[in-house]
C-alpha positions as CSV (number, residue, x, y, z in Angstrom):
1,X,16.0,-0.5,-3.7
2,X,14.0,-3.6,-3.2
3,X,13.4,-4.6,0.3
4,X,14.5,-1.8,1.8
5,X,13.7,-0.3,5.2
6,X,11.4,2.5,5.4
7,X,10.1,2.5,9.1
8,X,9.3,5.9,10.6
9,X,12.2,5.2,13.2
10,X,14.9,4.2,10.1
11,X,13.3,7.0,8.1
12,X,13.5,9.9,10.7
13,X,16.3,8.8,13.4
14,X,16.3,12.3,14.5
15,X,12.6,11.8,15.6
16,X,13.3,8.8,17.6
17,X,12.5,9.8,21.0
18,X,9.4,12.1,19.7
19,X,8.3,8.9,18.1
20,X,8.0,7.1,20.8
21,X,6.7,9.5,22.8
22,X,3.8,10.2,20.6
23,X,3.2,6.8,20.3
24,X,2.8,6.1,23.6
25,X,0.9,9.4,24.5
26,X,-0.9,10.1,21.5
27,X,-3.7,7.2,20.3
28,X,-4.2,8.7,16.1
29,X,-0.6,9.2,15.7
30,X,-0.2,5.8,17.6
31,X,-2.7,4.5,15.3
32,X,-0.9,6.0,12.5
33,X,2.0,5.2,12.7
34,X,1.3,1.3,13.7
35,X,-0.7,1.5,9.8
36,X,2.4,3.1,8.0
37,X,4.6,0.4,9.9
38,X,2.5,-2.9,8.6
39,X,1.9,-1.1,5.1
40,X,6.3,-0.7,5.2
41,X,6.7,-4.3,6.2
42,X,3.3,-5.6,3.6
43,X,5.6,-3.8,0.6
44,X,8.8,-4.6,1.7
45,X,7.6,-8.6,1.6
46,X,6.2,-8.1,-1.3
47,X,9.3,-6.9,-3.3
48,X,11.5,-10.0,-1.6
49,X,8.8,-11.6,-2.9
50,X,9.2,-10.6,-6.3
51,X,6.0,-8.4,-6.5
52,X,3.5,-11.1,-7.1
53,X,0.8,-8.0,-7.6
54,X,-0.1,-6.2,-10.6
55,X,2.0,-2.9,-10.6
56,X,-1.0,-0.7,-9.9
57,X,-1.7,-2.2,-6.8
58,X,1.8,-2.0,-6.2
59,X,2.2,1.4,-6.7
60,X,-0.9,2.1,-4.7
61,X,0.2,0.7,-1.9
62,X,3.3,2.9,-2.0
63,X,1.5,6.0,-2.5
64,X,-0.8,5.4,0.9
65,X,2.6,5.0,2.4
66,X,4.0,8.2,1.2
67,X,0.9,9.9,2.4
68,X,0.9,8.6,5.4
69,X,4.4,9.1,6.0
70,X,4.5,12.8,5.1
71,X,1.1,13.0,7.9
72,X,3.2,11.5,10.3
73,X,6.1,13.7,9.4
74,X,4.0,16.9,10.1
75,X,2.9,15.8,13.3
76,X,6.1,15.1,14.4
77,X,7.4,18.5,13.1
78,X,5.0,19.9,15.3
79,X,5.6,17.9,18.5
80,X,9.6,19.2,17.3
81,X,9.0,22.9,17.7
């Protein structure tokens, strides 16, 4: 869907607090996860915007955001068990 959410907190509310905490006590995954944030919000403007880049770039963009997402997911996997 177009414009939709896909913050890590929206995307993983069961993670919230380890989320947080990481990103408060951890500087990479606080890094990280400030990157995949901005890179959410850059596409998510960009569809309300009616996409006004080429669909490659589009798509790339989307793919460094699924990467990233699934880097941050492991880490917080970890921090889970």
């Amino acid at each position: 869907m177009l414009g939709e959410d896909h913050s890590l907190i929206h995307e993983f509310p069961e993670y919230r607090d380890i989320v947080v905490k990481l990103s408060q006590s951890n500087q990479a995954f606080a890094k990280g996860a400030k990157h995949y944030d901005a890179l959410d919000k850059e596409i998510r403007k960009l569809e309300l915007q009616g996409s006004p880049i080429n669909d490659e770039a589009m798509h790339q963009l989307k793919h460094n955001r699924v990467e990233l997402k699934d880097s941050l997911y492991q880490r917080l996997a970890i921090e889970k068990a």
